[in-house]
C-alpha positions in Angstrom: 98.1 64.2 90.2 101.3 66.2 89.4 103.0 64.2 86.3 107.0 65.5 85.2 108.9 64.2 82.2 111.6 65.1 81.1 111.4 65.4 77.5 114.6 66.7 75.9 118.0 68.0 77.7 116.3 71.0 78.3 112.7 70.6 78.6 110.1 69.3 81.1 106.6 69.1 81.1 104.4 69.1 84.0 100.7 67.8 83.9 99.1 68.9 87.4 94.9 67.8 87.8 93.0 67.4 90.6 93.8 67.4 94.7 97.7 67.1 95.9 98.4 65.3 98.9 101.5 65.5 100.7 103.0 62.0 99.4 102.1 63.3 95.7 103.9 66.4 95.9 106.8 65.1 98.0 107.1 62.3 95.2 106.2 65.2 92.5 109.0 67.4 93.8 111.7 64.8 94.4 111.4 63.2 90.9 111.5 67.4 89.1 114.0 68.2 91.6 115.9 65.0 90.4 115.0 65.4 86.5 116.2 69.1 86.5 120.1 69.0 88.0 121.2 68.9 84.4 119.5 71.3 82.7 120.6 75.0 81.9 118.5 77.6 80.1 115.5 74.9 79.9 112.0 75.3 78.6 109.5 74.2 81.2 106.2 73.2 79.2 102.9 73.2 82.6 99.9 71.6 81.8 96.9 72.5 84.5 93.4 70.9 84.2 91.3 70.5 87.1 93.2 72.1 89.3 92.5 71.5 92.9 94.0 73.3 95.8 96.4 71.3 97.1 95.9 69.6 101.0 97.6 71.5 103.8 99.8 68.7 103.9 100.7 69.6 100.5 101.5 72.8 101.0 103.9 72.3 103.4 105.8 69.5 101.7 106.1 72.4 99.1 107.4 75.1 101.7 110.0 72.1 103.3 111.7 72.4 99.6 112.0 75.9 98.6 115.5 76.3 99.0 116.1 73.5 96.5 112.8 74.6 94.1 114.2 78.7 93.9 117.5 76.8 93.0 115.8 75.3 90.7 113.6 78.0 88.9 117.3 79.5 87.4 117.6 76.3 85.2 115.0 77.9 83.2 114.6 80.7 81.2 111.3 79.9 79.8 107.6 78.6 81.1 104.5 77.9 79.1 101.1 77.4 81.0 98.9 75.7 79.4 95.0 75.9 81.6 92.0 77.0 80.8 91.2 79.1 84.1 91.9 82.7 83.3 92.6 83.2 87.0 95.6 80.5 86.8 96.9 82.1 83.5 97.2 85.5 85.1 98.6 84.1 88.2 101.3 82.0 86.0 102.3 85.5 84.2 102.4 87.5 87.7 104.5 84.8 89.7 106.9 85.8 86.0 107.4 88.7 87.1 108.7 87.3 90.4 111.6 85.3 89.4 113.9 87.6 87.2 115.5 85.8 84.7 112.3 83.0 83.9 109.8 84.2 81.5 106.5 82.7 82.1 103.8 83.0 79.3 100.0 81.4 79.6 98.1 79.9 76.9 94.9 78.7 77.0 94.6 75.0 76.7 93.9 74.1 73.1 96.9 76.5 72.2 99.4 73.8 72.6 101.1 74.8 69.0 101.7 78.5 70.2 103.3 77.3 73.5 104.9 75.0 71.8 106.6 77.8 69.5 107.0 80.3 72.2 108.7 77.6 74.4 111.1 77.1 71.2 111.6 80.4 70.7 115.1 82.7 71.8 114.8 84.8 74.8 113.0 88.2 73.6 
């Protein structure tokens, strides 16, 4: 299940557990695609538990869209993960250092107040 809601002008929060198929993420990608053409400098608040590997499908309902998702990514200057995988946090901070200009930070999961602060936070 991959969840988005937009929750202020700026912000959206993402809720991904368990297995993606390819209707989930096509509908997953449409509706943040869709929630995100109005933001600028947003917050983007990524909940992960029980994270799956998505189906091949999937994944290549994911590659169809990147043009639109990297368009995407510079709406946001900020992302907090929130999981409590150490492999996902350091693989949310790494893909950070792959989109200059969005800072993505990991938290564990019961750190919700700290992402919350960080997320809140001005641009270091």
């Amino acid at each position: 299940m991959l969840k988005i809601n937009k929750v202020a002008h700026n912000r959206i929060d993402i809720e991904l557990s368990g297995r993606l198929n390819s209707d989930d993420m096509k509908l997953a990608l449409d509706n943040l695609i869709s929630q995100s053409k109005s933001i600028e400098h947003g917050r983007m608040l990524y909940r992960i538990n029980d994270f799956d590997f998505p189906t091949l499908g999937a994944i290549g309902v994911e590659l169809s869209r990147l043009p639109a998702l990297f368009g995407l990514i510079h709406r946001f200057d900020r992302a907090a993960v929130l999981s409590d995988k150490k492999w996902i946090q350091r693989m949310s901070e790494f893909e950070g250092h792959l989109f200059p200009g969005l800072e993505i930070k990991a938290f564990d999961c019961n750190d919700v107040l700290a992402a919350e602060a960080w997320l809140a936070g001005s641009p270091d």
